[in-house]
C-alpha positions, 0 to 999 in steps of 0.5 A: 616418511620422515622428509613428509613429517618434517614438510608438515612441521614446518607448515605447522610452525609456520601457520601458528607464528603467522596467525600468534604475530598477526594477532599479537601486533593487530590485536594485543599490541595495536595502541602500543605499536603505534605510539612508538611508530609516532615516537620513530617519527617524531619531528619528521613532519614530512615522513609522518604525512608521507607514511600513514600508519595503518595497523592492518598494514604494520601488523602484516609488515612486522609479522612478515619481518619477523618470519624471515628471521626464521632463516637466519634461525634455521641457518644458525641453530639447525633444529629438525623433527621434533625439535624444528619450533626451536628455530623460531627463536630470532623470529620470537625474539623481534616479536618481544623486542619491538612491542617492548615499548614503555612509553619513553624508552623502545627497550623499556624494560629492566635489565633483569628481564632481560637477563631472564629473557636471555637466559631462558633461552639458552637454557631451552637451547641446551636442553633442545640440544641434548635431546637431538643427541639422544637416540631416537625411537621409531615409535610413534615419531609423527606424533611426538614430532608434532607434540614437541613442536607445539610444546616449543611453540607455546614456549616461544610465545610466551618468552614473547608474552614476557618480553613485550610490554603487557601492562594494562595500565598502558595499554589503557591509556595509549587506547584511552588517547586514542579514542580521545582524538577520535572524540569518543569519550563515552567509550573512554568511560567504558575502558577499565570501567571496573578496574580497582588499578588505574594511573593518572594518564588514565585518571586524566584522560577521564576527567577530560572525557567528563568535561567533554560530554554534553551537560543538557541545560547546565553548564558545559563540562559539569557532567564530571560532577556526576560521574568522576567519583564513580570510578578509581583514582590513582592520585588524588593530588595530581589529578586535582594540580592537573585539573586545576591547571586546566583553568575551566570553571568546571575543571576548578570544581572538580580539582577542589573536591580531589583535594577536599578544599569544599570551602574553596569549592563553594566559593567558586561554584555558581549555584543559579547557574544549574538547573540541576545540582551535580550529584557530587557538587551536591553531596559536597555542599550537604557535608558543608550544610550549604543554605543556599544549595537546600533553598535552591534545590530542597529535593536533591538536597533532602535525598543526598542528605538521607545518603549523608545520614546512612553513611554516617550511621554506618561508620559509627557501627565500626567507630572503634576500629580502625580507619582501613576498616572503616573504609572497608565497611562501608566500601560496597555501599558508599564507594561511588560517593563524594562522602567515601571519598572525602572521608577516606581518600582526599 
């Protein structure tokens, strides 16, 4: 009875790590491993030609590497019954430490996460000791066996959750640069779309998605008049030095409504160039009182100068409070505008 308890937990223990690892590196950690496999083999033009990276193939390769440890394992810490998952702890181990990139270094994290990572599992290797020493009851053991198992295993992985990189922010991005090369920049629009976090690979690989989506009869590249606004900035600042080193005219634009600079922005834009006004580009020349854009496109300009006018009424409700609450109030409404921008985040 016992040796047929002990063949299913090891079958158990087995199915569950395949099916965690296959989905941790395929699903959860696909952009991440391969930005460090690129980093591996970076300056070895011959080797990268030479071994293409599939995510399928890696995924299965690295999630059989990291079973095999579970010899080693089963060689070292000798866990049976109820506590046999335990041996699982090297194969976990290689599960946190090659998805642990951060994007420059292979062992990205803090050595206090590592500290906490080591002592987590010696502690768990204490405590598992002192329960194989305890008596056992002849009560019930299947389902004990099999319910301690599944508690170690939820234990593993999440010391894996911890030890590999699982911040959003990269992942973004490293999926973002990805779609980038494949040229879908409408679904780089899509990624984090209405997150309030974001950086500035993230920042930037939008503005280029922006510049690069099909602007009908205006110019090439003044789409990101229309929508740059309508998502999270992270830095202002850098992303308008980024943009404005760009040297494109539509890239210029851009960079100096981030820096609130509307005088320089009117002094670079070509109004006859466009058959319709960006709805930034715009609002930015109704803040100036632009003549030429109000002769040039009465319409628009009468219909952004109405949003002007509510925004303005708006804040003067909330004159006497102060600047974050001002923001605050009129954030739901006005977010997506270069006015909220301009009066709040340049």
């Amino acid at each position: 009875m016992q040796n047929k308890t002990l063949t299913s937990v090891k079958w158990l223990c087995a199915i569950l790590y395949i099916v965690f690892a296959f989905c941790w590196y395929y699903f959860l950690q696909r952009d991440l491993v391969c930005a460090a496999y690129n980093k591996l083999l970076y300056g070895l033009d011959d080797y990268q030609s030479f071994i293409v990276y599939d995510p399928l193939i890696v995924s299965g390769v690295l999630t059989v590497a990291g079973l095999l440890f579970v010899l080693l394992g089963k060689l070292l810490l000798r866990f049976k019954y109820g506590l046999y998952a335990y041996n699982y702890l090297f194969s976990a181990a290689f599960l946190g430490l090659t998805t642990a990139y951060d994007g420059s270094s292979f062992l990205g994290h803090s050595y206090r996460t590592w500290m906490v990572s080591v002592v987590a599992a010696v502690v768990l290797y204490i405590i598992c000791k002192i329960i194989s020493t305890m008596p056992r009851s002849e009560y019930n053991v299947r389902s004990r066996t099999w319910a301690g198992n599944l508690l170690l295993m939820f234990l593993l992985f999440t010391l894996v959750g911890y030890m590999g990189n699982t911040d959003e922010n990269l992942h973004r991005s490293l999926y973002m640069e990805r779609l980038y090369a494949e040229s879908d920049y409408p679904a780089i629009l899509e990624v984090g779309r209405y997150e309030e976090e974001s950086d500035l690979s993230i920042d930037l690989f939008r503005a280029k998605a922006m510049l690069a989506l099909p602007a009908d009869s205006n110019p090439a590249g003044s789409k990101i008049g229309d929508l740059l606004f309508c998502y999270s900035i992270s830095d202002a600042k850098a992303l308008s030095a980024s943009l404005d080193a760009m040297s494109d005219d539509q890239s210029l634009l851009a960079s100096c409504l981030l820096a609130g600079d509307i005088e320089a922005f009117r002094n670079a834009i070509d109004l006859t160039a466009y058959k319709t006004l960006p709805k930034f580009y715009m609002q930015a020349l109704v803040i100036a009182g632009d003549a030429q854009a109000k002769s040039l496109f009465p319409q628009q300009y009468a219909d952004e100068q109405a949003t002007y006018d509510s925004f303005q009424e708006a804040l003067q409700q909330v004159d006497s409070e102060s600047q974050q609450f001002r923001a605050n109030h009129t954030y739901i409404k006005f977010h997506e505008s270069y006015f909220w921008f301009y009066t709040f985040k340049k």
